[in-house]
DSSP file (Angstrom, degrees, kcal/mol; ACC not computed):
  #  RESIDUE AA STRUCTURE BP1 BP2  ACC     N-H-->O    O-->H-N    N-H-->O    O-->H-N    TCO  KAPPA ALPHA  PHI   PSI    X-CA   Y-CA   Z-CA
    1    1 A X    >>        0   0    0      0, 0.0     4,-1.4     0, 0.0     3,-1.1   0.000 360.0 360.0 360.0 -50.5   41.2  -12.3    2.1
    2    2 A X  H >>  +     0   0    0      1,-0.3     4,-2.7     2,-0.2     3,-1.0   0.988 360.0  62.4 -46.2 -71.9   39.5  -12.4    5.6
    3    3 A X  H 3> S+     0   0    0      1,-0.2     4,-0.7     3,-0.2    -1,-0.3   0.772 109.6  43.2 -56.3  -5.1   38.5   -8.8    5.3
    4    4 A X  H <> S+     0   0    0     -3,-1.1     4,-1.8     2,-0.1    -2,-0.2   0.682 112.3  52.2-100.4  -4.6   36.4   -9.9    2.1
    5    5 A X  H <X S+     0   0    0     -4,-1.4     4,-1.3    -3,-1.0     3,-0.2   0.989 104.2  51.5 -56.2 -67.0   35.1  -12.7    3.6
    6    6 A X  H >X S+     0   0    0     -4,-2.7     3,-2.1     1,-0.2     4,-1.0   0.913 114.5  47.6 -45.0 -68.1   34.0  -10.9    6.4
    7    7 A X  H >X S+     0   0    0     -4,-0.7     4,-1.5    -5,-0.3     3,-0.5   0.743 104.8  57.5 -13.7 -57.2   32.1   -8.2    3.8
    8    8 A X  H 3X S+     0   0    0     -4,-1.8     4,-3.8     1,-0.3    -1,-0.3   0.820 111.9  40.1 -70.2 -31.1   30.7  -10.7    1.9
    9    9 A X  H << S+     0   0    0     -3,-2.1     4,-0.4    -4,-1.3    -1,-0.3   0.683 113.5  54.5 -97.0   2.0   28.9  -12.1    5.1
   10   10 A X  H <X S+     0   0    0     -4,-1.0     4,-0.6    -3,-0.5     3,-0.2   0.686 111.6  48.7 -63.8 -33.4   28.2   -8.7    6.3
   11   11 A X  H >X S+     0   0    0     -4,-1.5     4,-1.8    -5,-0.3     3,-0.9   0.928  91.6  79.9 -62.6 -54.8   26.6   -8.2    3.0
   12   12 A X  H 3X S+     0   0    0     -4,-3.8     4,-2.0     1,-0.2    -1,-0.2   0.698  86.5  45.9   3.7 -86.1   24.7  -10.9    2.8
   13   13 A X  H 3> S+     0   0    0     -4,-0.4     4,-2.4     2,-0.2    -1,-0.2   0.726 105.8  62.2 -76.5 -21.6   21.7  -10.3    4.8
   14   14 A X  H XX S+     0   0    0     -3,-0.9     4,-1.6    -4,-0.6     3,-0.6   1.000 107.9  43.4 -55.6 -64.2   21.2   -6.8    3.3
   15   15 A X  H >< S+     0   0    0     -4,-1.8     3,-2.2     2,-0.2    -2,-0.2   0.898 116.8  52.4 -45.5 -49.9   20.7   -8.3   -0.3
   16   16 A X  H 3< S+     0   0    0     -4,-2.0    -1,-0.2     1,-0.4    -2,-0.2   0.799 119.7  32.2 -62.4 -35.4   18.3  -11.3    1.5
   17   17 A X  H << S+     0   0    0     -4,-2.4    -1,-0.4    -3,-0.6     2,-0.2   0.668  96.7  92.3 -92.6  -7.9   16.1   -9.1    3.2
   18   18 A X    <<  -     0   0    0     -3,-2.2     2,-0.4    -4,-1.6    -4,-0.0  -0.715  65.4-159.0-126.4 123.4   16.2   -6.1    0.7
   19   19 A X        -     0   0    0     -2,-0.2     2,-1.0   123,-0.0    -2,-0.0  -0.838   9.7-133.5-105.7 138.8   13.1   -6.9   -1.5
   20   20 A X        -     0   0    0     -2,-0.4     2,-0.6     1,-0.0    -2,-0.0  -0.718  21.8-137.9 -86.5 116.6   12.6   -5.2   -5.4
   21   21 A X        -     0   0    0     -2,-1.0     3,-0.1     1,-0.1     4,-0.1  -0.531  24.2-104.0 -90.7 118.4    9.4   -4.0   -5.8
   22   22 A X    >   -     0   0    0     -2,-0.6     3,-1.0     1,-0.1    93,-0.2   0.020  29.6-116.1 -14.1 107.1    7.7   -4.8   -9.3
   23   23 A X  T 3  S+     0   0    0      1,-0.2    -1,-0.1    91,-0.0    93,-0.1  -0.357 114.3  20.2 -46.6 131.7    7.5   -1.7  -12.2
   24   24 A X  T 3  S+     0   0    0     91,-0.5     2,-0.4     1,-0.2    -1,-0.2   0.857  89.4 156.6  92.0   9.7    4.0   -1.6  -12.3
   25   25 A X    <   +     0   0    0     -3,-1.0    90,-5.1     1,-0.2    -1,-0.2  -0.751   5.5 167.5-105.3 134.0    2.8   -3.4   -8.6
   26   26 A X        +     0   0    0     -2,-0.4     2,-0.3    88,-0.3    87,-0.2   0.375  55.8  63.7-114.1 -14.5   -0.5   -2.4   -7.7
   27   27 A X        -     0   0    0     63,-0.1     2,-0.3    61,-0.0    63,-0.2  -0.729  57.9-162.3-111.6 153.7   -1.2   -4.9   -5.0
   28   28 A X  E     -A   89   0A   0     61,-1.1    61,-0.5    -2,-0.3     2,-0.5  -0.935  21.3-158.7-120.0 114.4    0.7   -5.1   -1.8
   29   29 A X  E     -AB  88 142A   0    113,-2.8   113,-3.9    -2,-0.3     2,-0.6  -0.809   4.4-149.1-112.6 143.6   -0.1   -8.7   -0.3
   30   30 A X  E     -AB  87 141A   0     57,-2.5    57,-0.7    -2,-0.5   111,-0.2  -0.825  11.0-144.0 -88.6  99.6    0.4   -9.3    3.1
   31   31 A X  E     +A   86   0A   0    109,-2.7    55,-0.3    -2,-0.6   109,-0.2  -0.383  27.3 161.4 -86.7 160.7    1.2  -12.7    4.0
   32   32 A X        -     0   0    0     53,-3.0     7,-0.0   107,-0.1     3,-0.0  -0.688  47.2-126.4-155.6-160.4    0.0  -14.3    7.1
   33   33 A X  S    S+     0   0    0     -2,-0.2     2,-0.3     2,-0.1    53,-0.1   0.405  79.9  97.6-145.9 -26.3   -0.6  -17.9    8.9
   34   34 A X  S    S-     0   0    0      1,-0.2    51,-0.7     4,-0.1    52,-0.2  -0.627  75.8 -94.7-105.5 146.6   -4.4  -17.1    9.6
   35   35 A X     >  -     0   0    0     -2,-0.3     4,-1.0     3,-0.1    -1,-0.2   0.296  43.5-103.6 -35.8 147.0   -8.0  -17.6    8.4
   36   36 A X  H >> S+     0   0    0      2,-0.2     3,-3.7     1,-0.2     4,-1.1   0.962 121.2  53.1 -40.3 -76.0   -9.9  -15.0    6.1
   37   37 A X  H 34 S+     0   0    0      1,-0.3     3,-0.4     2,-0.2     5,-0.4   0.811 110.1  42.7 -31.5 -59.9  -11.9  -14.0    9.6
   38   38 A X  H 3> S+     0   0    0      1,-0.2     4,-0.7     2,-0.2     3,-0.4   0.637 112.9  51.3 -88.0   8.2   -9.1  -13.4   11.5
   39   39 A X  H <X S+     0   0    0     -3,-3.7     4,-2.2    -4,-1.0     5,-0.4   0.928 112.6  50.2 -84.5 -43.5   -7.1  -11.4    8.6
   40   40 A X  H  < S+     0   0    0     -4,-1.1    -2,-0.2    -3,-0.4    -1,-0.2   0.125 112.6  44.1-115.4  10.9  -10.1   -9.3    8.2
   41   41 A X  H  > S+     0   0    0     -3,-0.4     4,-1.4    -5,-0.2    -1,-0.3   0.401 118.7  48.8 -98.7 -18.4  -10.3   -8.7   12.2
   42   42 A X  H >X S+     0   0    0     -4,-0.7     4,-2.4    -5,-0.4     3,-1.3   0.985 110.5  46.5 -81.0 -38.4   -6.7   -8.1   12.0
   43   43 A X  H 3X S+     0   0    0     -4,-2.2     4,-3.6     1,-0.3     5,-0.2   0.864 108.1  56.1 -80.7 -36.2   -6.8   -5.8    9.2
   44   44 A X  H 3> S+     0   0    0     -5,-0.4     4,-1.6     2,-0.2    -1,-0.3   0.881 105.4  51.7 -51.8 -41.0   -9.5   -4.0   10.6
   45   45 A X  H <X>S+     0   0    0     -4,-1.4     4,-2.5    -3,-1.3     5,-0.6   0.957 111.4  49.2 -41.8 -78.6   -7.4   -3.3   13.8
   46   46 A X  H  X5S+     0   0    0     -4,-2.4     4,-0.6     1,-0.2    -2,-0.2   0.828 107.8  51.9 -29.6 -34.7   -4.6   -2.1   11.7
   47   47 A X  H  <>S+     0   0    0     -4,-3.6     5,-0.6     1,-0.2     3,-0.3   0.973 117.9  40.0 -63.6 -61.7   -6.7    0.2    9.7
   48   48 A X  H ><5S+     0   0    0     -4,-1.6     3,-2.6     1,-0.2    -1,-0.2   0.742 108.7  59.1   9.6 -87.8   -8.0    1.6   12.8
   49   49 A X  H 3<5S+     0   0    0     -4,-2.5    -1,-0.2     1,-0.3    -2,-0.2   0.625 100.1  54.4 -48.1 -28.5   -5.0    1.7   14.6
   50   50 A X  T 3<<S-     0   0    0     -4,-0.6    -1,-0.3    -5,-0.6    -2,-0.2   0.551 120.6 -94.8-106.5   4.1   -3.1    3.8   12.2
   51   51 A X  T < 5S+     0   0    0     -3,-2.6     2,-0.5     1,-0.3    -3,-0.2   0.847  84.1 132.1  85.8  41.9   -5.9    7.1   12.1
   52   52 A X      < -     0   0    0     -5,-0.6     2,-0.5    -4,-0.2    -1,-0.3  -0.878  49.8-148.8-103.6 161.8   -7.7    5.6    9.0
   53   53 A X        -     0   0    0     -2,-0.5    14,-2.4    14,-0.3    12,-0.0  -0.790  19.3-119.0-123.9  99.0  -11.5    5.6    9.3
   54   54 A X  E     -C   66   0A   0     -2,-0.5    12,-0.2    12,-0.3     3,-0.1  -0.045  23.2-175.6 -43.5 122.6  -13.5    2.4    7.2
   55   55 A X  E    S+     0   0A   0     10,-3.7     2,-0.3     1,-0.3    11,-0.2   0.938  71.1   2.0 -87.3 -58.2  -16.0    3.5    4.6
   56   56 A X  E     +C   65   0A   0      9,-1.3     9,-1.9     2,-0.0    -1,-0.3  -0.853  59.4 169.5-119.1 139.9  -17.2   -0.2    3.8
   57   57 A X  E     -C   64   0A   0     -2,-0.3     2,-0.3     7,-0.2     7,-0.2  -0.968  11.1-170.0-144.4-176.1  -16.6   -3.3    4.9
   58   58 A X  E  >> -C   63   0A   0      5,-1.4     5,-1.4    -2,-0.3     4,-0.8  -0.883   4.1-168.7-151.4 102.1  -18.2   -6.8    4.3
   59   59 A X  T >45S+     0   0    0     -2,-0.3     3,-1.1     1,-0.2    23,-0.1   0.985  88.5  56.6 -72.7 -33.6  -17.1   -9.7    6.4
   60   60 A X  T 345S+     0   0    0      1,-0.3    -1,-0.2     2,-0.1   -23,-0.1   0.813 120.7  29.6 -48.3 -35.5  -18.7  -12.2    4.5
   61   61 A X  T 345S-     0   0    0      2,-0.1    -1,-0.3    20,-0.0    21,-0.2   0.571 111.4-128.1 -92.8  -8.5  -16.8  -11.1    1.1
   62   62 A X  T <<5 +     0   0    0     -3,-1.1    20,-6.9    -4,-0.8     2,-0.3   0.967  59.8 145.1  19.5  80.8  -13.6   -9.8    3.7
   63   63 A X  E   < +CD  58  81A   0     -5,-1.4    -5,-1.4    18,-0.2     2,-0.2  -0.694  29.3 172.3-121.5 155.1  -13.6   -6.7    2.2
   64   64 A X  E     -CD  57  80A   0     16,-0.9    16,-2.3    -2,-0.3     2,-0.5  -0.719   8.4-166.5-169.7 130.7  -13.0   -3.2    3.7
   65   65 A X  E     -CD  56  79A   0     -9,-1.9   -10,-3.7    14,-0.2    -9,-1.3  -0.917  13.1-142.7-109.7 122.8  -12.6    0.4    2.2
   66   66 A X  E     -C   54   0A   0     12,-3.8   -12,-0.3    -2,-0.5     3,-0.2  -0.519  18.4-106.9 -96.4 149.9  -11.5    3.0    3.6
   67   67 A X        -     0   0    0    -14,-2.4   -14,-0.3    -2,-0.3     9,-0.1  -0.088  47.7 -81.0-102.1-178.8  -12.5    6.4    3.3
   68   68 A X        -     0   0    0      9,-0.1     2,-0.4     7,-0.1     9,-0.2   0.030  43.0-161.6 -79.5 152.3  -10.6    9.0    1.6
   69   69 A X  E     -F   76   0B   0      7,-2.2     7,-2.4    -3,-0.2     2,-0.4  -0.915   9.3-147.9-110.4 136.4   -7.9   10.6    3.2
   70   70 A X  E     +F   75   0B   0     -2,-0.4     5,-0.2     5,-0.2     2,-0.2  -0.852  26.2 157.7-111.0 133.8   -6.4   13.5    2.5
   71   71 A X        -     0   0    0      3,-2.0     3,-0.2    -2,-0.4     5,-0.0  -0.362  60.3 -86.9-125.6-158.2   -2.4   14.2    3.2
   72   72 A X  S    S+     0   0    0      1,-0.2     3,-0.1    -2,-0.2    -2,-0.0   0.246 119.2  67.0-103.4  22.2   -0.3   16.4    1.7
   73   73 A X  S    S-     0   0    0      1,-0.2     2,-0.3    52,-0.1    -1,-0.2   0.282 117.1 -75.2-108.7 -17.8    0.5   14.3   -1.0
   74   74 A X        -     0   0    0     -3,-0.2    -3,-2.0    22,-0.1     2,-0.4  -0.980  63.9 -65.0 139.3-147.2   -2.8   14.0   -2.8
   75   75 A X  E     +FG  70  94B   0     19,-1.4    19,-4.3    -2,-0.3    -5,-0.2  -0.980  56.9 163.1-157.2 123.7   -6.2   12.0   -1.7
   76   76 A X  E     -FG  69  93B   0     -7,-2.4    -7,-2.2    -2,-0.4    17,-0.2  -0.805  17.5-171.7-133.9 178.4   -6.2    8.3   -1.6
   77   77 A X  E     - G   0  92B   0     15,-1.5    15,-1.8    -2,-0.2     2,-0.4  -0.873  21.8-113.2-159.2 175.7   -8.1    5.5   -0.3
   78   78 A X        -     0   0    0     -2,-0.2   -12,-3.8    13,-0.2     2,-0.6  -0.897   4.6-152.8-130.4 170.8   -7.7    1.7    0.0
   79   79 A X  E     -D   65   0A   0     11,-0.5    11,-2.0    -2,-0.4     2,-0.6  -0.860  22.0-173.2 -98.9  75.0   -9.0   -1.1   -1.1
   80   80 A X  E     +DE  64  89A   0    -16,-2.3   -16,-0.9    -2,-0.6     2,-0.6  -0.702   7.2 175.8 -84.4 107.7   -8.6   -4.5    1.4
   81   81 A X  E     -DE  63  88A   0      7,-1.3     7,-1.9    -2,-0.6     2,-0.3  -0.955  13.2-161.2-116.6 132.9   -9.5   -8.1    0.7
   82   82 A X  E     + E   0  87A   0    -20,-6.9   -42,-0.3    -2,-0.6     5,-0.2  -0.911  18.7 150.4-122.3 109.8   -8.8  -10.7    3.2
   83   83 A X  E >   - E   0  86A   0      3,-1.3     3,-1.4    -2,-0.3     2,-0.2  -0.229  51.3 -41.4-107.9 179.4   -8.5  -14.3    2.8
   84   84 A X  T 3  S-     0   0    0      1,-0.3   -49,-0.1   -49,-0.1    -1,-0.1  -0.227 120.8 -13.3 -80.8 147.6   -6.9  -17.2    4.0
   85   85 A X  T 3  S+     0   0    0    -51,-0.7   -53,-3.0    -2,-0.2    -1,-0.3   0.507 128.0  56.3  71.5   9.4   -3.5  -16.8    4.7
   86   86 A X  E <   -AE  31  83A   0     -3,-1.4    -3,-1.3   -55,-0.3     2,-0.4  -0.968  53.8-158.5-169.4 123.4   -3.1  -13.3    2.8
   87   87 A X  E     -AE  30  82A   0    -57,-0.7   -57,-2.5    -2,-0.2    -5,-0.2  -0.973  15.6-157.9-137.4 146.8   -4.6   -9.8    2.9
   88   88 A X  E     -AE  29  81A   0     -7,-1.9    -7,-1.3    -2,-0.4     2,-0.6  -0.468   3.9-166.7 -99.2 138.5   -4.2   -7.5   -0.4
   89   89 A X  E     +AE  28  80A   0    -61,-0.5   -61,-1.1    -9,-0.2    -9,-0.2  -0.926  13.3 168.1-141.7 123.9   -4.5   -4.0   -0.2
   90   90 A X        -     0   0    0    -11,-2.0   -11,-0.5    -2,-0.6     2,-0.3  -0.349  14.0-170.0 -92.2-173.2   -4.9   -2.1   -3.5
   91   91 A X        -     0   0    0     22,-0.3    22,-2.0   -65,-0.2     2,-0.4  -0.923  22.2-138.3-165.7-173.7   -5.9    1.8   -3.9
   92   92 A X  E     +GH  77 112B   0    -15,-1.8   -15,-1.5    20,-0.3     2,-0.3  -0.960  27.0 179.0-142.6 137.8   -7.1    5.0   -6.1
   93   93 A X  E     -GH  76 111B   0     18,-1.0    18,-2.2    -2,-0.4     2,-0.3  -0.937  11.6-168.8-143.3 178.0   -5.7    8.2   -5.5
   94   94 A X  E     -G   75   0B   0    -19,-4.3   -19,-1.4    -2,-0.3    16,-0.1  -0.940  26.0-133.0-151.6 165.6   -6.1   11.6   -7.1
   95   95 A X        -     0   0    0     14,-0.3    -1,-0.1    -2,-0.3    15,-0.1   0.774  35.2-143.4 -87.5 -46.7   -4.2   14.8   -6.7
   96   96 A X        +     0   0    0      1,-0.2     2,-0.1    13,-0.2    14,-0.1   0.683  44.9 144.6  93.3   7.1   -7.1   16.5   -6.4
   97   97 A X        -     0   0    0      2,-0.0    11,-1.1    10,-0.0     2,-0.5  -0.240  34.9-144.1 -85.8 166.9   -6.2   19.6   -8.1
   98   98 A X  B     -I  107   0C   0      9,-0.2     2,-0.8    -2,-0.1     9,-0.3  -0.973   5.6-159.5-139.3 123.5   -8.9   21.9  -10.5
   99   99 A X        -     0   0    0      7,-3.0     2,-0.4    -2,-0.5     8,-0.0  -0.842  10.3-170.1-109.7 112.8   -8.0   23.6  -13.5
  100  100 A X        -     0   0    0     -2,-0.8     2,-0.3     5,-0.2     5,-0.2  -0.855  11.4-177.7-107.1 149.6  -10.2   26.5  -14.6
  101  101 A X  B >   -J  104   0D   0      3,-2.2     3,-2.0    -2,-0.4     2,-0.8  -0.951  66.5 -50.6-132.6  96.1  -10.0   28.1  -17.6
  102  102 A X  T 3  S-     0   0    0      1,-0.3    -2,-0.0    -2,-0.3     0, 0.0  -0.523 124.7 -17.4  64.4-110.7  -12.3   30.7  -17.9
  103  103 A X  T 3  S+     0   0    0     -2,-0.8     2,-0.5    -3,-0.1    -1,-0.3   0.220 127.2  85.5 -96.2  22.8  -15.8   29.5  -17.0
  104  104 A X  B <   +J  101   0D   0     -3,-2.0    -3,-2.2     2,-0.0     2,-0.2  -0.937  51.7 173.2-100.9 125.4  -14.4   25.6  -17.6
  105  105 A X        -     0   0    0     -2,-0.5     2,-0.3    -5,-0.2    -5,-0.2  -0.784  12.1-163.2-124.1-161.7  -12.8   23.7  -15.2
  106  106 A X        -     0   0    0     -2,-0.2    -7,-3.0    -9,-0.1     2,-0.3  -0.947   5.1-158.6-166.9 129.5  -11.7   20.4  -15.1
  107  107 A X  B     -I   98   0C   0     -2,-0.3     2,-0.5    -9,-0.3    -9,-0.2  -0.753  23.7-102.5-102.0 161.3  -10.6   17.9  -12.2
  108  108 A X        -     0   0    0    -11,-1.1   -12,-0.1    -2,-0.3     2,-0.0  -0.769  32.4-150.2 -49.3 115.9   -8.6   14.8  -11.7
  109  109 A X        -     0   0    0     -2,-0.5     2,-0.4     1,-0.1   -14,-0.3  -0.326  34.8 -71.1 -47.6 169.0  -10.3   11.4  -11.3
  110  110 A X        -     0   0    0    -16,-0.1   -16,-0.3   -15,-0.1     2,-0.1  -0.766  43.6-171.5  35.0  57.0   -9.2    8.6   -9.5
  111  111 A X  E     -H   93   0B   0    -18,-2.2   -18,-1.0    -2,-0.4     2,-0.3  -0.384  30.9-101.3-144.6 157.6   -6.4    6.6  -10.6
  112  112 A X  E     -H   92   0B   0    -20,-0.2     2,-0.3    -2,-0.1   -20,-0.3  -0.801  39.7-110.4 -84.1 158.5   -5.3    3.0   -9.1
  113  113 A X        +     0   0    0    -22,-2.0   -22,-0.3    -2,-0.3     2,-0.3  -0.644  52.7 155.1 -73.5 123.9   -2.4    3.1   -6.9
  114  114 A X        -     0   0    0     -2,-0.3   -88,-0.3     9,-0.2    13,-0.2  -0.959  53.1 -96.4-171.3 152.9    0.9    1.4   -8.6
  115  115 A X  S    S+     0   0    0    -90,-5.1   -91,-0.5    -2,-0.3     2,-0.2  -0.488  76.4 119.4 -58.8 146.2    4.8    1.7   -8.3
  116  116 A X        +     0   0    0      2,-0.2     2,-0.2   -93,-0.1    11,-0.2  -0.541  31.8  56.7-168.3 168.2    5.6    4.2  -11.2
  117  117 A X  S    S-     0   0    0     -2,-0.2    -1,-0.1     6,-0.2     3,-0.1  -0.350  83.0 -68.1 106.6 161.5    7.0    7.3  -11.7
  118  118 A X  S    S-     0   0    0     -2,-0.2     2,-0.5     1,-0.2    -2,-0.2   0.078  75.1 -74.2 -66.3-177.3   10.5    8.9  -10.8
  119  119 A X  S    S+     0   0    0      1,-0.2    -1,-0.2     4,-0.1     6,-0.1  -0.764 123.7  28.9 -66.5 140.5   11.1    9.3   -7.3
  120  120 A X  S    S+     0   0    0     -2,-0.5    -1,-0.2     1,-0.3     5,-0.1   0.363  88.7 139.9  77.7  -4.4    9.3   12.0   -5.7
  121  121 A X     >  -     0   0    0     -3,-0.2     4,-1.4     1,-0.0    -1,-0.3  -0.149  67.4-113.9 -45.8 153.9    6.5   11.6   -8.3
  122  122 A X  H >> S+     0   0    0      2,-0.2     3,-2.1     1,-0.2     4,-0.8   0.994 123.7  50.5 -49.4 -76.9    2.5   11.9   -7.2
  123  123 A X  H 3> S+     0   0    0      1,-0.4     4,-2.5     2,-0.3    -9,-0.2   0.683 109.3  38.3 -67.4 -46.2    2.8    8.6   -8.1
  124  124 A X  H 34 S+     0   0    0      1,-0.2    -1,-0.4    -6,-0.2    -2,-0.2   0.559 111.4  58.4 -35.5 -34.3    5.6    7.3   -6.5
  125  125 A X  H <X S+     0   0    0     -3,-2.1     4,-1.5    -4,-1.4    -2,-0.3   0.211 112.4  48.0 -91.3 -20.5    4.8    9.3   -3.1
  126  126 A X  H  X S+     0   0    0     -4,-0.8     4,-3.1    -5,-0.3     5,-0.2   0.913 109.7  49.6 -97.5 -53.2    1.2    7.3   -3.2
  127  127 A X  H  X S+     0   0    0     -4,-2.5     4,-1.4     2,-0.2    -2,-0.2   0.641 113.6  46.2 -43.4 -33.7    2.7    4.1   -3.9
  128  128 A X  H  4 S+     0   0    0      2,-0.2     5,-0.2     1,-0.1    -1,-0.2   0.854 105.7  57.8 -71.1 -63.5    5.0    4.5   -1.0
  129  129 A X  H >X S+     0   0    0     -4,-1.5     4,-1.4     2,-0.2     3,-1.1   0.838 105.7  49.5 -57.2 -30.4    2.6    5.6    1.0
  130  130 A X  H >X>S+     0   0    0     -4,-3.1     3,-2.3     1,-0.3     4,-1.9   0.992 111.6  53.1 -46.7 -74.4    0.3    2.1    0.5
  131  131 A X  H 3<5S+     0   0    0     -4,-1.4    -1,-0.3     1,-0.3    -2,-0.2   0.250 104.4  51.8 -77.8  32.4    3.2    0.3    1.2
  132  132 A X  H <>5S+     0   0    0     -2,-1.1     4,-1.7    -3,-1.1    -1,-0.3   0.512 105.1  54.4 -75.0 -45.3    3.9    1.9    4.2
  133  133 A X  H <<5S+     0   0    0     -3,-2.3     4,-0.3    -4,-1.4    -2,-0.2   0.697 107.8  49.8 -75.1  -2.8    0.7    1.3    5.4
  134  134 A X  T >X5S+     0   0    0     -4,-1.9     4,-0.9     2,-0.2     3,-0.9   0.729 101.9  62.2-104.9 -26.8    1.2   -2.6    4.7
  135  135 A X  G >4<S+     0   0    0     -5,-0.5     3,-8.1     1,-0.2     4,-0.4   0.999  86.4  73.7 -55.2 -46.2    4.5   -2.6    6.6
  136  136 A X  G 3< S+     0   0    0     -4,-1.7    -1,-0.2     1,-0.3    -2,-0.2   0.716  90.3  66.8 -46.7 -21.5    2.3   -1.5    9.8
  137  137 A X  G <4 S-     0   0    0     -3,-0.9    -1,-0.3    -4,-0.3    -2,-0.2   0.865  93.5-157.7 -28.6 -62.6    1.4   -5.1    9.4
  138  138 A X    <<  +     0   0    0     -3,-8.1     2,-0.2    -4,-0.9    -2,-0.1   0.981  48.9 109.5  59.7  50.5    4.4   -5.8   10.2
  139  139 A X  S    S-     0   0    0     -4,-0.4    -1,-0.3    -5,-0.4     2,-0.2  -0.825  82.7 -62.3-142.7 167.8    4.5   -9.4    8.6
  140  140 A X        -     0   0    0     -2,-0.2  -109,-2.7  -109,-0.2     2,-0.2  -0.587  59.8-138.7 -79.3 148.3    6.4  -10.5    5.3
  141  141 A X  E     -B   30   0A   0   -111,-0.2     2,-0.3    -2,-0.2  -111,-0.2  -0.705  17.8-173.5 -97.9 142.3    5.2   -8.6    1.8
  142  142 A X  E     -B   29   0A   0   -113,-3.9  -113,-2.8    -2,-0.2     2,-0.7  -0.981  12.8-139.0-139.8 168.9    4.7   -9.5   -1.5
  143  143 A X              0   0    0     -2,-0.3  -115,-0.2  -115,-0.2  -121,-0.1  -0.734 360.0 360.0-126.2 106.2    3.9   -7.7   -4.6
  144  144 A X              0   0    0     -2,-0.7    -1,-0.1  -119,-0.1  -116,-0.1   0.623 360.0 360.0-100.1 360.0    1.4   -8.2   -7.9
């Protein structure tokens, strides 16, 4: 009896911290304690900080895009809005691949970034990689 006791409160804290991320989450929102200005100096840091390079930003809207990166996963970029208490990071990614057929070819677009897919999917691998990049935050996550 003890030894399930003990289990159960060993268990515990894995389920409490262990979050399930939404079929279909496209946003990763970062929560935070501070004003749109300072999410959108902090985020700016981060972006920085982590070898991404800003294509856009706006403070007045506290917006920032970054510009695309290429990994060995495909081509992404993201999408950052920062407000109080919370900054959202969306993206689009592409594979980036060209299919020709004779004198036709044809590329990918663009796609938003959003949890789907198998594991090890394009899509999955992109999705992952976003929310990697929102852990570097290193604050609690939430997901729409």
């Amino acid at each position: 009896m003890k030894k399930l006791l003990l289990m159960l409160i060993m268990y515990f804290p894995l389920i409490s911290y262990s979050q399930e991320i939404p079929k279909r989450a496209s946003n990763v929102i970062v929560k935070t304690q501070l004003s749109a200005k300072e999410n959108f100096s902090f985020a700016i840091k981060t972006i920085l900080g982590n070898d991404l390079i800003i294509d856009t930003k706006d403070a007045e809207l506290g917006y920032i895009k970054t510009q695309q990166t290429n990994n060995k996963d495909g081509i992404y970029f993201y999408n950052i809005l920062c407000s109080d208490n919370q900054i959202s990071i969306s993206g689009m990614s592409k594979t980036g691949y060209t299919i020709k057929f004779g004198s036709v070819s044809s590329s990918d677009d663009f796609e938003k970034i959003e949890n789907r897919g198998m594991n090890g999917s394009f899509f999955k691998k992109m999705f992952n990689n976003m929310n990697e990049f929102a852990k570097k935050f290193n604050l609690t996550l939430s997901y729409k």
